[in-house]
C-alpha positions in Angstrom: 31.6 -11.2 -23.6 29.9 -14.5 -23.1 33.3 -15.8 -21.2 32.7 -12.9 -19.0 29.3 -13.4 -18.7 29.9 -17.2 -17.4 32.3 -15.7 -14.9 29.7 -13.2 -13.4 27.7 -15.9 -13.4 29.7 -18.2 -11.6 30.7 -15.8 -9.2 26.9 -14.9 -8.3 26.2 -18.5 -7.6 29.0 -19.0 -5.6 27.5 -16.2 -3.5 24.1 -17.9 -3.1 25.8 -20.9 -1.6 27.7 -18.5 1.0 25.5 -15.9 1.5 22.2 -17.6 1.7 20.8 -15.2 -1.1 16.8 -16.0 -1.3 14.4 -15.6 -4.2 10.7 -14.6 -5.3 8.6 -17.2 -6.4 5.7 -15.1 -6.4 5.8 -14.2 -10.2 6.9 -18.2 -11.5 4.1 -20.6 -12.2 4.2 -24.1 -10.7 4.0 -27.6 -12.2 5.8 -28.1 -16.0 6.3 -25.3 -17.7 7.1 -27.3 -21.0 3.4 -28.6 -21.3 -0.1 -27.9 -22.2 -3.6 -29.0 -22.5 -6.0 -29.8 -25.0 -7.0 -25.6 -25.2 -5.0 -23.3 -27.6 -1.4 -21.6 -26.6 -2.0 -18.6 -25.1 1.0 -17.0 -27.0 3.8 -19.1 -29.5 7.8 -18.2 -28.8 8.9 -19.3 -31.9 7.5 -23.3 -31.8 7.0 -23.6 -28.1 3.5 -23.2 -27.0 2.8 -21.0 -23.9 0.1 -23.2 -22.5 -3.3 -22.9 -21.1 -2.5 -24.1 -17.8 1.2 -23.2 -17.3 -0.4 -19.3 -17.8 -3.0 -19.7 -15.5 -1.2 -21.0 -13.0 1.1 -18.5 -13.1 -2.0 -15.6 -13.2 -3.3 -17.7 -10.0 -0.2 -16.8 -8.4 0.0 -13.1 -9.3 -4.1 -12.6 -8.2 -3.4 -14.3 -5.0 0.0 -12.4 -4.3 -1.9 -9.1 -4.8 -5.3 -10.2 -3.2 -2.7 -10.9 0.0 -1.1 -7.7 0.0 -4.2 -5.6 -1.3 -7.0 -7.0 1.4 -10.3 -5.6 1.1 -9.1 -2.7 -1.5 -8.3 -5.9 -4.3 -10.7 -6.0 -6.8 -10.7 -7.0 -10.4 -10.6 -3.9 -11.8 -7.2 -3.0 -9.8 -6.0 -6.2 -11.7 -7.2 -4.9 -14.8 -5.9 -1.3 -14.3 -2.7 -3.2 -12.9 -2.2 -4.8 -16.3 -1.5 -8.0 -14.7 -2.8 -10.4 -16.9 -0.5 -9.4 -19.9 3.0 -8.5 -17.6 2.0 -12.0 -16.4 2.6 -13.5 -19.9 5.6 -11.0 -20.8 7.2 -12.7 -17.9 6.7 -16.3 -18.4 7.8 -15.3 -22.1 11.1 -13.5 -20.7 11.4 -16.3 -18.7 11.7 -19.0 -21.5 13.8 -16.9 -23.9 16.5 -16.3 -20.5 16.2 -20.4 -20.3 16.9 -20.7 -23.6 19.7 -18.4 -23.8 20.9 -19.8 -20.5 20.8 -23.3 -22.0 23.4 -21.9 -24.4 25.5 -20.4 -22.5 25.9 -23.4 -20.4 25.0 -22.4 -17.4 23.5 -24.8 -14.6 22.1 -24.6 -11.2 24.0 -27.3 -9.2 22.5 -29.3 -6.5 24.4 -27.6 -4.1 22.6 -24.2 -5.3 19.4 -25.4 -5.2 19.5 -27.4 -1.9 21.0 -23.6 0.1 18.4 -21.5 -1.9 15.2 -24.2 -0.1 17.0 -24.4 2.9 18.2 -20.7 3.2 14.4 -19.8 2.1 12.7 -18.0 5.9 9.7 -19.5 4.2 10.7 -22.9 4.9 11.8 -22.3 8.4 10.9 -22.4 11.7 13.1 -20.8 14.8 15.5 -20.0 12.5 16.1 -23.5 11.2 14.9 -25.4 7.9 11.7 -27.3 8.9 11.4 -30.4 6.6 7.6 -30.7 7.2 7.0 -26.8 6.8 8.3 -27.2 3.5 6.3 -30.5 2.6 2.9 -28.1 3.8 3.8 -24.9 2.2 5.2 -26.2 -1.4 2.2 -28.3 -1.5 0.1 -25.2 -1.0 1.8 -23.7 -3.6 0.5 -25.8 -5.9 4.0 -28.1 -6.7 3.2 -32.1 -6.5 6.1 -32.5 -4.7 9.0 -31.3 -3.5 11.1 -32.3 -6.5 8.6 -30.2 -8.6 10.1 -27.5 -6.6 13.0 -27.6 -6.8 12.9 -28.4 -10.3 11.4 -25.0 -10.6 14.1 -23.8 -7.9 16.8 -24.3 -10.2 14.8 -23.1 -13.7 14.3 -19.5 -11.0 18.4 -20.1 -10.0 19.6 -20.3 -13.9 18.1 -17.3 -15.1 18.7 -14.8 -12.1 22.0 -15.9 -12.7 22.0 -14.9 -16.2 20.0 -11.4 -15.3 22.8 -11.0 -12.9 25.6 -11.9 -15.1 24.3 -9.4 -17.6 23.1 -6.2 -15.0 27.1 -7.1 -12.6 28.7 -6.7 -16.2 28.3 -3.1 -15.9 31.5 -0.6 -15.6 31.3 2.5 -13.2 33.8 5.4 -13.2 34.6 7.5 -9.8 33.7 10.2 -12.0 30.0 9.3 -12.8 29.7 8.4 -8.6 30.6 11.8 -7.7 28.3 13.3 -10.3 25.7 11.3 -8.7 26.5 12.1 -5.6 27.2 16.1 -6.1 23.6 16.1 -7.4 21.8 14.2 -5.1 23.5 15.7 -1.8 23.7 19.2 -3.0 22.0 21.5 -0.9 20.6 24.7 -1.7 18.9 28.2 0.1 15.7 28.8 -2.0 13.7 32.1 -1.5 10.7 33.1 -2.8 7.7 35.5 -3.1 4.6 33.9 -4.2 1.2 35.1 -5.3 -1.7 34.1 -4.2 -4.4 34.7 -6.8 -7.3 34.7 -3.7 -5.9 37.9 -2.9 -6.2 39.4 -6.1 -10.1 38.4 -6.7 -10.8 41.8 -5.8 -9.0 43.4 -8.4 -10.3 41.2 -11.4 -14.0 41.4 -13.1 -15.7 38.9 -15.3 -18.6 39.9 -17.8 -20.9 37.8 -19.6 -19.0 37.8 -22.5 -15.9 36.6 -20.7 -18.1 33.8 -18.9 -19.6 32.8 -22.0 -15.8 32.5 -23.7 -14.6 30.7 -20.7 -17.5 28.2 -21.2 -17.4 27.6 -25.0 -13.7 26.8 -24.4 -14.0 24.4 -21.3 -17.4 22.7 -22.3 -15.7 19.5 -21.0 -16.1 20.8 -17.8 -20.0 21.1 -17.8 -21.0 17.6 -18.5 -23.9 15.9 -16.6 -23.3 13.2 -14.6 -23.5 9.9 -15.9 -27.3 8.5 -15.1 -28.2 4.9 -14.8 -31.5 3.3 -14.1 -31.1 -0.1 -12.2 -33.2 -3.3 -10.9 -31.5 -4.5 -7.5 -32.4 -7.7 -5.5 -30.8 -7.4 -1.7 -30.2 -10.2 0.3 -29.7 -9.0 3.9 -28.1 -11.7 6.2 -29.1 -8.9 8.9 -33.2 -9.1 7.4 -33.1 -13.0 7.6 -31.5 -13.0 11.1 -34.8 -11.2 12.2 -36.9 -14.2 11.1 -34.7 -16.9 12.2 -34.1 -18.7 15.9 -32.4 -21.0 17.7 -33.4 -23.4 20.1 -31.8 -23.7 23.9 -30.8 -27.5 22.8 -28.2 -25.7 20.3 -26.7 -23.0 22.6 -26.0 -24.9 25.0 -24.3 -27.6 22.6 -22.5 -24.8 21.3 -21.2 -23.9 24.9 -20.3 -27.1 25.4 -18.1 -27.6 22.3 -16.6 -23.9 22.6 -16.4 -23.2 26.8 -12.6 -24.3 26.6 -12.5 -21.3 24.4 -15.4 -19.1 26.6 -12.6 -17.7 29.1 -12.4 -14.2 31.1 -8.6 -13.7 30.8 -5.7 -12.9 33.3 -5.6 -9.2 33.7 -3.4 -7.2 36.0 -3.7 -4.1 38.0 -0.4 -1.9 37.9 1.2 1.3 38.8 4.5 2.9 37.8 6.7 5.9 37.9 8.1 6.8 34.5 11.5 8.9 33.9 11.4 9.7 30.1 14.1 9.7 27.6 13.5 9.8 23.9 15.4 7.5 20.8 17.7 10.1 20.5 18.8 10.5 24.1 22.7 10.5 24.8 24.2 8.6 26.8 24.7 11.1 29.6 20.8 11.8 29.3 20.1 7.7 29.9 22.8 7.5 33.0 20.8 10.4 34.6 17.4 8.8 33.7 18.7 5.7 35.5 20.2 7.7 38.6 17.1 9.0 39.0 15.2 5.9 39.5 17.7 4.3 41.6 17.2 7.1 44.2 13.5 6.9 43.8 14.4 3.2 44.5 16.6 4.0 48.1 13.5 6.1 49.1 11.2 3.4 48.5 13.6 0.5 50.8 13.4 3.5 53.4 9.5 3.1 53.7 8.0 6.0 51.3 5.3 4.7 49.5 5.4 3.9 45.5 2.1 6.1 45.0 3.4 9.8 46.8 6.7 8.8 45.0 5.0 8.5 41.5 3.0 11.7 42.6 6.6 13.2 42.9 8.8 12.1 40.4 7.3 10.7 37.7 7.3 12.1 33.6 3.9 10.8 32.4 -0.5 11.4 32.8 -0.9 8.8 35.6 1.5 10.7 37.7 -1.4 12.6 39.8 -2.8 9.2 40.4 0.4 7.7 41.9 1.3 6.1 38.6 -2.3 3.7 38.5 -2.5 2.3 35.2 -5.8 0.7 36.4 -6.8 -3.2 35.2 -5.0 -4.5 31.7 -4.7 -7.3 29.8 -1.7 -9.3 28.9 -0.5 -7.4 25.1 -1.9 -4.2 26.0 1.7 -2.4 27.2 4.6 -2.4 25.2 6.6 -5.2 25.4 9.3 -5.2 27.6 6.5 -3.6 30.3 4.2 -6.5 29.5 6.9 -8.9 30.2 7.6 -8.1 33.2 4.0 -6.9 34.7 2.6 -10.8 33.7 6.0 -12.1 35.7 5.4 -10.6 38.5 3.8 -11.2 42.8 1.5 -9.2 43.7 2.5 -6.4 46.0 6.0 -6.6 44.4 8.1 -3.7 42.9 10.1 -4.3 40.0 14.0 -3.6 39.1 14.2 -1.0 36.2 12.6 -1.5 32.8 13.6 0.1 29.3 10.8 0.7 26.9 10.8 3.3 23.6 9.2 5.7 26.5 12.1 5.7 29.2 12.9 4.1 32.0 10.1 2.7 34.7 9.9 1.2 38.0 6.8 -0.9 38.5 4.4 -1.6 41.2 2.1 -5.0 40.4 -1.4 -3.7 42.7 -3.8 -6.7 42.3 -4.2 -9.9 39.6 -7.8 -10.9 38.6 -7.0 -14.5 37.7 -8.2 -16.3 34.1 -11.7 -17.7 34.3 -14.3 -19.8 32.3 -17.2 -17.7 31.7 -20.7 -19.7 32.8 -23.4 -20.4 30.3 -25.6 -17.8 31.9 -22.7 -15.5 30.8 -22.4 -16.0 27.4 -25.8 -17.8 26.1 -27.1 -15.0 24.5 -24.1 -14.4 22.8 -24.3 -17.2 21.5 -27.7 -17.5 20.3 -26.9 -14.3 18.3 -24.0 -15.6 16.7 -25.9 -19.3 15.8 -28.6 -16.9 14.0 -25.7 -14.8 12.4 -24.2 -17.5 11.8 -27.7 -19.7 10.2 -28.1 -16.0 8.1 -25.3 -15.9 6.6 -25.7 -19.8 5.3 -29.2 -19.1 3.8 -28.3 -16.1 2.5 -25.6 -17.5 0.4 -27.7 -20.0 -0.6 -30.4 -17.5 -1.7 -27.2 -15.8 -4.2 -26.8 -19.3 -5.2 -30.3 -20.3 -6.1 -30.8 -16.7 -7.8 -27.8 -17.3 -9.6 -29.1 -20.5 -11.5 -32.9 -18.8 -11.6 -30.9 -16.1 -13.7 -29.6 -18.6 -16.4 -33.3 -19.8 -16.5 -35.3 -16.2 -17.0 -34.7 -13.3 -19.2 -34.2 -10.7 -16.4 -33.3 -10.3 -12.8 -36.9 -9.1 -12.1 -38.0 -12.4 -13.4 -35.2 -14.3 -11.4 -36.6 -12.6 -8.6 -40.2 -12.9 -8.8 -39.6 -16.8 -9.4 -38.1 -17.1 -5.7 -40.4 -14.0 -4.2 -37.5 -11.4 -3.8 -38.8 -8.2 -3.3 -36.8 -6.2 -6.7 -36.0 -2.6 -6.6 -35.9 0.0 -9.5 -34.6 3.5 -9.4 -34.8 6.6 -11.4 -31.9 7.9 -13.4 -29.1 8.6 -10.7 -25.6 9.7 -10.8 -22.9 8.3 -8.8 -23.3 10.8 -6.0 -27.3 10.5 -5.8 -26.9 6.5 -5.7 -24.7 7.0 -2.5 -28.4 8.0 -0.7 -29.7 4.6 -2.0 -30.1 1.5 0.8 -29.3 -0.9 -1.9 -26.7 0.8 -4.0 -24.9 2.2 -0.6 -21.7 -0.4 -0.9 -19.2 1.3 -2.8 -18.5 -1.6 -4.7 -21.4 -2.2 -6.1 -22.1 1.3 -7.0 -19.1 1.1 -8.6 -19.6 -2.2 -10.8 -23.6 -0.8 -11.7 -22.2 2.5 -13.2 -19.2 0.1 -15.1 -21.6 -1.7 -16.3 -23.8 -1.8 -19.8 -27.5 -2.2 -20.3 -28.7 -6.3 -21.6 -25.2 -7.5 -19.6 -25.2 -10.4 -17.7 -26.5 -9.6 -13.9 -23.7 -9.6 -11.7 -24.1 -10.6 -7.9 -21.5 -8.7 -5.4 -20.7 -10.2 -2.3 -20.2 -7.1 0.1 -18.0 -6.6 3.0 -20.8 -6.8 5.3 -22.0 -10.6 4.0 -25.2 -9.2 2.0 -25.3 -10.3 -1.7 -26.3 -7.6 -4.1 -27.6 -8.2 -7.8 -28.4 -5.5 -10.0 -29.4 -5.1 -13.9 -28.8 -2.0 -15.5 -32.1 -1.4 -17.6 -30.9 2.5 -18.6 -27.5 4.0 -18.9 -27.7 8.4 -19.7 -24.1 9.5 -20.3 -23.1 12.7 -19.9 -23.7 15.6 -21.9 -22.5 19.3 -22.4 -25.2 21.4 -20.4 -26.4 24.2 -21.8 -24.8 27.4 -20.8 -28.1 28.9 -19.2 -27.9 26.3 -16.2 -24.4 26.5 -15.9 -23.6 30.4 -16.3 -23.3 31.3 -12.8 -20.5 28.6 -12.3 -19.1 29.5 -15.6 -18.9 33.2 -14.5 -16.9 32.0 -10.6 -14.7 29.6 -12.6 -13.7 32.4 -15.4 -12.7 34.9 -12.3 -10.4 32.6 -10.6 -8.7 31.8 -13.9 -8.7 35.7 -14.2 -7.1 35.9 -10.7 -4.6 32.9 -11.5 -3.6 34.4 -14.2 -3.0 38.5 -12.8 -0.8 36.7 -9.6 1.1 34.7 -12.5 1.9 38.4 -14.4 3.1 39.5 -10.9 5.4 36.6 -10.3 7.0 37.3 -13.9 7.6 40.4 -13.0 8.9 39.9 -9.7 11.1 37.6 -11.4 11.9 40.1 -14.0 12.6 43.0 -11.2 16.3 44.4 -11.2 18.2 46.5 -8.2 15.6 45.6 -5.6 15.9 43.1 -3.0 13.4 40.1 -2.2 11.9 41.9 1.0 11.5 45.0 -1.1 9.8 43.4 -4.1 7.4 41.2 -1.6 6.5 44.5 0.6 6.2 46.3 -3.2 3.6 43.9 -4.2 2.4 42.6 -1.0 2.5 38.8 -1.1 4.6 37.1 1.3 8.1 36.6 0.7 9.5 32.6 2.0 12.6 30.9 2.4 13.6 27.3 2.8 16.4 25.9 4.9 18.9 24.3 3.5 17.5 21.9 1.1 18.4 18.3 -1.3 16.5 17.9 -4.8 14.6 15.1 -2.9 13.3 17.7 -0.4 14.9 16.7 2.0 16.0 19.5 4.7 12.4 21.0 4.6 9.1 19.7 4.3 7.6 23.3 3.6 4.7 22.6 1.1 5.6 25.3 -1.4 9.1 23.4 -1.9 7.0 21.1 -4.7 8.7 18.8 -6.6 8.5 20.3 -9.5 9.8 24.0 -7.8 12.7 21.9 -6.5 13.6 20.5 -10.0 13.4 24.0 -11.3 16.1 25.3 -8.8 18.3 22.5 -9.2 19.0 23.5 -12.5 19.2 27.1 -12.0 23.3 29.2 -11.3 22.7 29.8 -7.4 22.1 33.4 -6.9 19.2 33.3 -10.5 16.0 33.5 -10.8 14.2 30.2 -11.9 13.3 30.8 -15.4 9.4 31.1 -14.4 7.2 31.8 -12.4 5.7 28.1 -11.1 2.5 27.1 -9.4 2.7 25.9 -6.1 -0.2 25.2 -2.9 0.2 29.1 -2.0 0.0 30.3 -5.1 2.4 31.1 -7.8 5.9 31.6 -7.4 9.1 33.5 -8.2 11.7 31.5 -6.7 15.4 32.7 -6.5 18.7 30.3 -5.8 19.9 32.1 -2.7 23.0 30.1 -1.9 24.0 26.3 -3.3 26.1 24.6 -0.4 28.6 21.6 -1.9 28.6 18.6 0.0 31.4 17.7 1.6 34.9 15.1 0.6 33.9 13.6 4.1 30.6 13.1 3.2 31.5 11.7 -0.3 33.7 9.2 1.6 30.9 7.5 3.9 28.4 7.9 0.8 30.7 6.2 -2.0 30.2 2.5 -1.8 26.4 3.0 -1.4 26.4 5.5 -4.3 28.1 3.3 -6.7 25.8 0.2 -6.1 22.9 2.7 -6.8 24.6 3.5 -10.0 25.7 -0.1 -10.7 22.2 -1.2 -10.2 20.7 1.2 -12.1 22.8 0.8 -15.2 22.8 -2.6 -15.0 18.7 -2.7 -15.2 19.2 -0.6 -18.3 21.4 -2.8 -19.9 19.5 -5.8 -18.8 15.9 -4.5 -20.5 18.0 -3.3 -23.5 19.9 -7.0 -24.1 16.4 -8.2 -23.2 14.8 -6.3 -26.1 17.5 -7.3 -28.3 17.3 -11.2 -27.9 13.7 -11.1 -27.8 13.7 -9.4 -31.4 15.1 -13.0 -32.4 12.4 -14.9 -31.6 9.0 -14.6 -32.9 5.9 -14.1 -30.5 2.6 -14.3 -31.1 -0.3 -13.7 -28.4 -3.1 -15.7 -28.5 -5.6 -12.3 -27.7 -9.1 -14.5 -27.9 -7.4 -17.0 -25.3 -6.0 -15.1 -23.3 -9.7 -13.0 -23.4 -10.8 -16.3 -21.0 -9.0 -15.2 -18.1 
């Protein structure tokens, strides 16, 4: 196996050097991997410390990778929920063992490898090509010393994807297990169904006290009382200090004078055009007639008609009745191809036809209102409002700061406060919803953080998405508790009815289902719910979006003889339903033929990632691992 193994491997590298193959970095630490500092392992493999720093620079990378592609909805308890921190260290320990076992094997990463996986890297180029001094920038950015620290790690990433490769191309696929896959996933089936809606039965089902009180003693989970809090909260406001705060005429006008390159009214263009549409899926035929049209349109415009009664005539879109005016836009405001040749244009001139997505146009350029710098009388008081905004936002951050060190100096945020003459503000016991109401508990964030957190925990300051800087002390935390059923009866009562109701439309379904000698329409007008049928249909759903076709119906009716019942009644959006397989329709040899290759690298890819995790299991079993919980606590 391990012969075989080298040969996979081999055969993979070879087709990084042709193919240009590229890797993620984004889960690989940077700098030596091999070393540590003065702090405790975070975990042991065996004798080999996982160190201090090689794990946090390797958690660096994975917070700033999803603090990239999360924006403004990143937040530490998404990191937390994420389980980053440990699938971090289970990487970096995968990582080793591979290297290890890699090392064995004798597998390397030749020059040649590592030089066309930098190069081939879109990273590291620029128009298309490798950019020596891109790659200088960006690897330093990365955190790498130098380029050889790179590629260093280049070749570490290049040995074991070529061992996970090795292992997950090792795999053996029959035809047989392709068409299986295939027959199931491209299957299509006729579902019909009558379904019950319960609202419709409401009438016919009655609740006493008795029943409400049942329903209550056996769903007191559901009559809890929100979780109270009672919190101290300092606000600072950039938008409160801006009010205080001004600028002299000295400083605008220096800050016209550095910016006023920048200060510019740009190029903007007034256009009209005449539109024939055609949409993405248009044939052939439909564009060559779109195209004939405006080439007459053209002929009547070289015999003197004018391009506004024309566009009045013949054109497909809104600005038709206006003669086409699109009025005054700037350069990036039409689609491409449109823009490009508006902003190329003489004014007065008409262009050739343009494609866009829309259709085909002709184009009429009206008037150009040419790029300008914008005066100081212009733009001063903009400017004066963002030098205060500006000056605000400074002092409040400085304000956070300075409360920040007066809180490792006093016992309480009130204290903190009162030592810098910050107004502090205490609530009452509020839930989550009543601290929505609350000026200073209106960011979502911090609500969300004050109701997280514990009373005699450090304060916290949150930074908010508008610049203010929010500190809050939790002083009381009420969590919830059952409510007695007198204050809760009358909901008690509604909730026991509908489950009443759910459960009279779920009979009806089983015995739709259970119904013999009568056809769907009959047993729909019998009971008189509405009877519904799909289209033809894949498990995937796709073939019809209709929102009764739930996943969980579909699996159902996948596994049901076409022309059964499904074996129960299931709850869907419209109610509950009693589904039937009306007709299963087996895709085609054709179909099978233009699928296959596609199908079998699904297949080939999926058993290979079960084979990978289960050799990965097994070699890690031989080495022993120990987490380093209190260390890895610090991050």
């Amino acid at each position: 196996m391990l012969e075989t193994m080298r040969n996979h491997a081999k055969s993979w590298v070879a087709k990084i050097i042709l193919g240009g193959i590229a890797l993620s970095f984004v889960l690989w630490g940077v700098g030596d991997y091999f070393t540590g500092g003065n702090t405790q392992p975070v975990a042991m493999i065996n004798d080999s410390p996982v160190g201090n720093g090689e794990f946090n620079n390797a958690y660096n990378r994975q917070v700033n990778y999803y603090r990239s592609m999360l924006g403004k909805q990143f937040s530490k308890d998404l990191l937390k929920s994420l389980n980053v921190k440990d699938n971090t260290l289970q990487t970096i320990i995968n990582r080793r063992i591979m290297l290890d076992v890699a090392s064995e094997m004798g597998l390397t990463a030749p020059n040649a490898v590592v030089i066309a996986t930098v190069t081939n890297n879109p990273s590291f180029q620029s128009a298309g090509s490798f950019d020596p001094k891109r790659y200088q920038v960006l690897t330093r950015n990365m955190g790498f010393g130098s380029e050889q620290d790179f590629e260093n790690d280049v070749r570490l990433n290049v040995m074991v994807d070529a061992l996970q490769q090795a292992i997950v191309g090792s795999v053996q696929v029959s035809d047989a297990e392709i068409r299986e896959r295939f027959d199931r996933e491209y299957e299509q089936r006729v579902l019909a169904a009558v379904v019950v809606d319960p609202a419709s039965l409401m009438d016919q089902v009655s609740v006493n006290d008795a029943d409400a009180k049942a329903w209550y003693e056996g769903h007191t989970g559901d009559y809890k009382s929100p979780l109270r809090i009672k919190v101290n909260v300092v606000e600072i406001n950039p938008t409160t200090l801006a009010a205080d705060m001004s600028v002299d005429e000295a400083q605008v006008l220096a800050a016209y004078e550095a910016r006023k390159g920048n200060l510019t009214e740009v190029e903007q263009r007034k256009a009209s055009h005449i539109l024939i549409k055609t949409k993405p899926e248009s044939s052939q035929d439909e564009r060559v007639a779109a195209r004939k049209k405006l080439q007459a349109v053209q002929a009547r415009l070289k015999a003197g008609e004018t391009f506004a009664k024309l566009a009045k005539e013949v054109s497909e879109d809104g600005a038709a009745p206006k003669g086409g005016d699109l009025g005054w836009f700037k350069s990036g405001a039409m689609v491409s191809a449109f823009d490009q040749v508006v902003f190329a244009m003489d004014k007065g001139s008409v262009s050739d036809i343009v494609e866009t997505q829309f259709g085909y146009h002709l184009i009429e350029l009206n008037d150009i209102r040419p790029g300008a710098e914008k005066s100081y009388a212009d733009v001063k008081d903009m400017l004066r409002t963002e030098l205060v905004q500006a000056a605000a936002s400074e002092e409040a951050y400085n304000l956070s700061q300075d409360l920040d060190n007066a809180l490792g100096m006093e016992d309480s945020l009130k204290a903190a406060a009162d030592s810098m003459n910050l107004n502090v503000t205490s609530t009452a016991a509020v839930s989550m919803q009543e601290a929505e109401t609350i000026a200073s508990l209106i960011d979502a964030e911090v609500r969300s953080k004050a109701f997280a957190t514990l009373p005699g925990q450090p304060v916290e300051i949150v930074e908010t998405d508008s610049g203010m800087f929010v500190a809050f002390e939790v002083l009381e935390r009420i969590e919830p508790d059952v409510m007695p059923y007198e204050e809760v009866a009358k909901k008690a009562k509604a909730h026991a009815k509908v489950e009443a109701a759910n459960k009279k439309a779920r009979d009806i379904a089983d015995q739709i289902r259970n119904s013999t000698g009568k056809t769907l329409d009959q047993l729909a007008q019998q009971y008189g719910q509405p009877k519904y049928i799909s289209k033809a249909v894949r498990s995937n759903g796709v073939g019809d979006t209709a929102s009764w076709l739930s996943r969980s119906l579909l699996n159902r009716a996948f596994n049901t003889d076409s022309g059964e019942w499904v074996a129960e009644s299931i709850n869907v959006p419209q109610g509950y339903a009693a589904v039937r397989v009306e007709k299963a329709v087996a895709p085609s040899d054709e179909e099978f033929n233009g699928k296959k290759d596609t199908i079998r690298k699904e297949v080939v890819k999926a058993k290979g990632e079960v084979r990978f995790t289960r050799w990965m299991t097994s070699v890690r079993d031989r080495y022993e691992i120990v987490t380093n919980e209190k260390e890895l606590e610090r991050f």
